[in-house]
Residue, then its C-alpha position, 0 to 999 in steps of 0.5 A: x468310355x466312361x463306363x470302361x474308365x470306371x471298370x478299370x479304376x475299379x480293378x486298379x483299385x483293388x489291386x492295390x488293396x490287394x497289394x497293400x494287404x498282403x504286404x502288410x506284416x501279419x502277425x505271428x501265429x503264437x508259440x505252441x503250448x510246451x508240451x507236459x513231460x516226464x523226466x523217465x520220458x526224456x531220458x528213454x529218448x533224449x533225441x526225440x525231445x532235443x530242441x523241445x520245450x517241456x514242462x516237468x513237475x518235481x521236486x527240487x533237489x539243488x546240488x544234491x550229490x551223486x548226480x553226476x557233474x553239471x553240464x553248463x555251469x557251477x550253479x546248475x541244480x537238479x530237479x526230480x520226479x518219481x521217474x528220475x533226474x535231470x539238471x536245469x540251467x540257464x535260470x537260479x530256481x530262486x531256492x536255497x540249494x541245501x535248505x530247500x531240497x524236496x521243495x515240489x517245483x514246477x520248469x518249462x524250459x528247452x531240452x538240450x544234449x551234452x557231447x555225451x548225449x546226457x539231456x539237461x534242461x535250459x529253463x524259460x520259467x520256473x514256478x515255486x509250487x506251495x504244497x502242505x504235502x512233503x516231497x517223499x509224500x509227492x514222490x510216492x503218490x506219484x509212484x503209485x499214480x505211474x504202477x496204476x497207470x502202467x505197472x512193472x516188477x521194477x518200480x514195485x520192487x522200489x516202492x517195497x525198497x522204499x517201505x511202502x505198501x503194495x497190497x493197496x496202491x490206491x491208498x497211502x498211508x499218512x501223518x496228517x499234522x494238525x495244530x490241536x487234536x481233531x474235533x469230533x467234526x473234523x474225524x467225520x469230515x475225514x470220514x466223509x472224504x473216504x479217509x480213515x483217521x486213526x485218532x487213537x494214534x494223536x500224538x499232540x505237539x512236543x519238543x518245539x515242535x508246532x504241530x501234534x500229527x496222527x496216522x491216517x489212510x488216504x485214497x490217493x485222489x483225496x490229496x488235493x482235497x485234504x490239503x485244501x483244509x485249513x485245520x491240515x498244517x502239513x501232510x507226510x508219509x508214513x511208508x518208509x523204512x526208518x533207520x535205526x538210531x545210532x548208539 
């Protein structure tokens, strides 16, 4: 008798332990990572992503005109990639909205439609990105990164539209902007880099300005590298078509 009580004490406890176990809240499985994405992306299949939480690198564009109207509110603002256009909500980007167009910036946020089916982006978190190159710089490196990767007659027409050499896409040409004329030591640090300075065209500091610039090639992948030099003041292109002054 003893052993049979025994045995089913045994048995009664464990289901208890069972029982306790599996009514005990278990903790919830954490959100999936959201998922990198181009703008061009969303917008060839906005229903695909409806509901999803993306991530886009850009550049903010505020309440740049011509973009059609806002979907939710006043306050909406635009951010943009070499790929297109899409308005952000539900969040401030924490910019000046004139001052600081072309500031590259970084959205995680939920796609979402408006009646007409246009994708917008309701933002969860928004990350101002700090970057010696300007946002034309960005935005053709980017071009040449995607014409690379998967080329098309249309994109290369805008890169030439834009003033841009085709004839290399792995290399951009560049202003490297520097507080004082470069040392012999930094010309060879360049050198070393792959990139081609041209230290005949050294235009030193005028005008107000802080900084001297002179014209280099760069290969594309040496931007992170260049920009991570501390002599490196600011980085722009110079591929593009320049206006003719007004008389």
């Amino acid at each position: 008798m003893d052993r049979l009580l025994t045995g089913k004490l045994i048995l009664l406890a464990a289901f208890l332990a069972v029982l306790l176990v599996t009514a005990c809240p278990q903790p919830a499985s954490p959100p999936p990572p959201p998922a990198e994405a181009t703008i061009g992306e969303i917008r060839a299949t906005p229903t695909t992503y409806e509901g999803e939480v993306v991530t886009i690198e850009g550049v903010y564009q505020g309440w740049k005109g011509g973009y059609g109207s806002p979907p939710v509110t006043r306050s909406d603002w635009l951010v943009e990639d070499a790929t297109g256009w899409l308005y952000v909500t539900g969040k401030p980007a924490g910019l000046d909205p004139l001052d600081d167009v072309g500031h590259p910036i970084k959205v995680t946020g939920q796609v979402e439609l408006t009646k007409e089916g246009e994708p917008y982006l309701d933002a969860q978190e928004i990350e101002i990105k700090l970057s010696k190159a300007s946002a034309l710089l960005l935005l053709q490196i980017g071009l040449r990164e995607q014409q690379l990767a998967d080329p098309t007659p249309e994109r290369l027409e805008q890169m030439k539209a834009m003033g841009m050499r085709t004839e290399n896409l792995e290399v951009q040409r560049i202003f490297i902007h520097l507080a004082q004329e470069p040392t012999a030591g930094q010309l060879d640090e360049l050198i070393a880099m792959s990139i081609t300075p041209y230290p005949d065209s050294w235009i030193p500091s005028a005008g107000g300005h802080p900084t001297g610039f002179m014209v280099a090639d760069m290969p594309i992948d040496k931007l992170d590298v260049l920009t991570g030099k501390d002599y490196v003041v600011k980085l722009d292109t110079a591929e593009q078509v320049l206006e003719p002054l007004a008389k």
